[in-house]
Residue, then its C-alpha position, 0 to 999 in steps of 0.5 A: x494469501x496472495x490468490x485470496x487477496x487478489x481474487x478478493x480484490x476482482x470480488x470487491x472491483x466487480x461490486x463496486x465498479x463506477x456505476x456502482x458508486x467508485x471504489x477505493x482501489x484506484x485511489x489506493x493503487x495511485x498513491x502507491x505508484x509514487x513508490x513502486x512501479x507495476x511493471x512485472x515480468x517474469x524476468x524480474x521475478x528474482x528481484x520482486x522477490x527481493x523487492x517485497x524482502x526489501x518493503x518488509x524489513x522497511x515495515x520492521x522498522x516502522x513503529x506499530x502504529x505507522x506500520x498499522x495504518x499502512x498496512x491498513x491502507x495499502x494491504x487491507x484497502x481501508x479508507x482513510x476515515x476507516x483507519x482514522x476511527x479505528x486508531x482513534x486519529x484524525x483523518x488529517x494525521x492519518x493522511x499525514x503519516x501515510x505520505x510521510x512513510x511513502x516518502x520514508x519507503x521511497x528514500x529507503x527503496x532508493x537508497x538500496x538501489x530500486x529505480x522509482 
């Protein structure tokens, strides 16, 4: 799932490149720095591992519909308008829910001692 995903992603980054209009990807990428950081190693393979363990029980702890427009947006990439229509929300508590759980997950991350 994670080849599929990634190599849909170089798909959609080729498709919608700047002079194409902009993508959604940067945006998303960026909101998500907040609560986790991008570097990766093969050192720290281990603690990835353990650091996606750590994410999914957080999302095991959210309600279906928090956890639905998560997922939405920061593994799916919907847009924030997309996401709205879809639940049947507004864009403003669509944003909304999607700051607070970052900061939830930021706090939860902390606590188990990741450096964010």
């Amino acid at each position: 799932g994670k080849i599929t995903r990634n190599l849909s992603f170089n798909q959609y980054k080729m498709k919608h490149a700047d002079k194409r209009g902009g993508s959604e990807i940067p945006l998303i990428l960026d909101e998500l720095s907040e609560c986790v950081s991008g570097a990766a190693d093969t050192e720290k393979e281990i603690e990835y591992k353990a650091l996606i363990s750590e994410i999914n029980d957080f999302l095991g702890i959210l309600s279906p519909e928090k956890r639905n427009i998560f997922i939405y947006r920061y593994w799916y990439s919907y847009s924030v308008t997309n996401i709205a229509k879809i639940c049947g929300i507004k864009e403003n508590t669509v944003s909304m829910i999607l700051s607070r759980t970052r900061n939830k997950l930021r706090e939860y991350l902390t606590e188990r001692g990741y450096e964010i």
